[in-house]
C-alpha positions as CSV (number, residue, x, y, z in Angstrom):
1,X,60.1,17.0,80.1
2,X,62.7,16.8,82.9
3,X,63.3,20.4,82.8
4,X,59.4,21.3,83.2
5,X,59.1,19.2,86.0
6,X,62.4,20.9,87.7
7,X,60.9,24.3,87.0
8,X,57.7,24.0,88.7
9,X,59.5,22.1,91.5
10,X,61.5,25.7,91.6
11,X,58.4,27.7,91.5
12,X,56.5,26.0,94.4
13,X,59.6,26.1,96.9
14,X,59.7,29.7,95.9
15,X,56.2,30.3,96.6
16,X,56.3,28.0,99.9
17,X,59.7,30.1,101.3
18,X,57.7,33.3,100.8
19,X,55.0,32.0,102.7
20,X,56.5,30.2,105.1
21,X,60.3,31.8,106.8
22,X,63.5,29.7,106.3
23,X,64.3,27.8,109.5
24,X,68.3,28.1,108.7
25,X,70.3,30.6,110.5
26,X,71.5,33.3,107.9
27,X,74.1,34.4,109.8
28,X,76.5,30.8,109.0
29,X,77.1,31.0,105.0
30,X,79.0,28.5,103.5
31,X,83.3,29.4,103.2
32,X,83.0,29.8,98.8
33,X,80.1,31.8,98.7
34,X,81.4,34.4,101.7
35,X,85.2,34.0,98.9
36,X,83.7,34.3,95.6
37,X,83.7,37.9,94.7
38,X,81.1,38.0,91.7
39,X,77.6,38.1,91.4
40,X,75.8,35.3,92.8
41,X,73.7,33.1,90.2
42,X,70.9,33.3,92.8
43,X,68.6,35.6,94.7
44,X,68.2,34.8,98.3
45,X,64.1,34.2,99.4
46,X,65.0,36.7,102.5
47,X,66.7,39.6,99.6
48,X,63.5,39.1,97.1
49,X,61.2,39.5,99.8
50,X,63.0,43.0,100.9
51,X,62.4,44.2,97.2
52,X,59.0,42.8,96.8
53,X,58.5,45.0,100.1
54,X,60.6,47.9,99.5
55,X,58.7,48.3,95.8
56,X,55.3,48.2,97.6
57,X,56.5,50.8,99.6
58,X,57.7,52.4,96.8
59,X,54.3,52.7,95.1
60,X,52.7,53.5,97.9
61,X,54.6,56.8,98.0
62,X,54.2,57.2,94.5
63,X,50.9,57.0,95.1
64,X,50.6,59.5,98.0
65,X,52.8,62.2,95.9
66,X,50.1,61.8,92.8
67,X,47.1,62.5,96.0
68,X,49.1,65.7,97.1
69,X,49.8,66.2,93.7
70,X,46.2,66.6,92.5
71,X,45.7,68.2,95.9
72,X,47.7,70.5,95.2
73,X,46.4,71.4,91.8
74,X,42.6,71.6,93.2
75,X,43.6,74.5,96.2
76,X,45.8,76.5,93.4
77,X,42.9,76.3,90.8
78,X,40.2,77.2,94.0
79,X,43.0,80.2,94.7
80,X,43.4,81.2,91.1
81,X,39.2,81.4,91.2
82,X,39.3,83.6,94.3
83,X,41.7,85.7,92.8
84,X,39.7,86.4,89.5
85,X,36.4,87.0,91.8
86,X,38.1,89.8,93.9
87,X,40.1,91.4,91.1
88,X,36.4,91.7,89.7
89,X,35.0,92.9,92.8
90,X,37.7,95.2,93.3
91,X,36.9,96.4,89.6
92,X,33.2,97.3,89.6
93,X,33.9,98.7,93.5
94,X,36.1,100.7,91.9
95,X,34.2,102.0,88.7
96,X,30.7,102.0,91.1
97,X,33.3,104.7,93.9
98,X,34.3,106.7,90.3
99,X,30.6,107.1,89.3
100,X,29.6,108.1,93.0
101,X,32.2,110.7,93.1
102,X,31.6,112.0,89.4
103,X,27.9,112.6,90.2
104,X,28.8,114.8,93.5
105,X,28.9,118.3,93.6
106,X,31.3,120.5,94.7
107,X,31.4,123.8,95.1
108,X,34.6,125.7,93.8
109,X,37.6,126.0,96.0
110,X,36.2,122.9,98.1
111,X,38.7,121.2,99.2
112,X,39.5,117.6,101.7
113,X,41.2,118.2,104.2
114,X,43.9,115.4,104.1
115,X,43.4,112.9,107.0
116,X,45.8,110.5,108.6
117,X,44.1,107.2,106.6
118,X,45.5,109.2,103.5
119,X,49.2,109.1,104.8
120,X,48.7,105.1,105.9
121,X,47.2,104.8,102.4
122,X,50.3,106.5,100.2
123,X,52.2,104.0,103.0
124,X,50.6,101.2,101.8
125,X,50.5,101.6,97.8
126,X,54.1,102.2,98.5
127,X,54.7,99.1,100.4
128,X,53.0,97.1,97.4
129,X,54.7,98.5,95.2
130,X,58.0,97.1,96.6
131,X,56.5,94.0,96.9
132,X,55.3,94.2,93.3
133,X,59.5,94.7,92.1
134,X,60.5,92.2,94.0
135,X,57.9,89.5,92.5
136,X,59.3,90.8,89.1
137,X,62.5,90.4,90.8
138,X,62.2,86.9,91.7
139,X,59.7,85.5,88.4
140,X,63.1,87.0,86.3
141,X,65.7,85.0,88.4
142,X,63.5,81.5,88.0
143,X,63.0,82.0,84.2
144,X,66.9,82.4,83.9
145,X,67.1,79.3,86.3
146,X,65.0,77.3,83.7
């Protein structure tokens, strides 16, 4: 019975020094506890109140990094839809330009003369084509990483 009593006594100044701030001056500790050079059998009010604080904190990041997070996840699954839509419009513009030009006539010896866009084209499928060993390049070196 004596112990219960004490324990609740405990809880409530607790409770009433987290309300309410300590009217000592921290900066005067006693002589033994500023000597004794192991852990302390208690937790100061001021020290569990930094902790209660720096864990809210703490989940409030969490919580902001499992937002981007799913953020995150939405734009690369919107980008990853985009993609598959113009690789499909790029497909049937493709096979719809093969039809058109399989269904012209031309007479023999015909020929087109070759233009400057043609040049800036061979330019380009070049320039992709770098880019395209380099992404190999690079997806290699991060699955040896892993």
């Amino acid at each position: 019975m004596f112990f219960k009593k004490k324990e609740r006594d405990d809880i409530r100044e607790i409770k009433q020094a987290m309300i309410e701030p300590p009217e000592t001056d921290h900066e005067e500790l006693p002589s033994f506890i500023e000597e004794h050079k192991e852990a302390p059998l208690f937790v100061k009010v001021e020290k569990y109140r930094d902790i209660i604080t720096t864990l809210s904190e703490m989940k409030g990041f969490v919580g902001s990094i499992k937002q981007l997070y799913g953020v995150i996840h939405e734009a690369e699954t919107v980008r990853s839809d985009a993609l598959k839509i113009l690789r499909n419009s790029v497909a049937r513009l493709e096979k719809n330009i093969y039809e058109m030009d399989s269904e012209l006539l031309r007479p023999r010896g015909f020929m087109v003369e070759a233009k400057e866009t043609e040049t800036e084209m061979t330019h380009i499928g070049d320039s992709l084509g770098d880019l395209q060993r380099q992404i190999a390049m690079l997806k290699k070196e991060m699955q040896e990483l892993s």
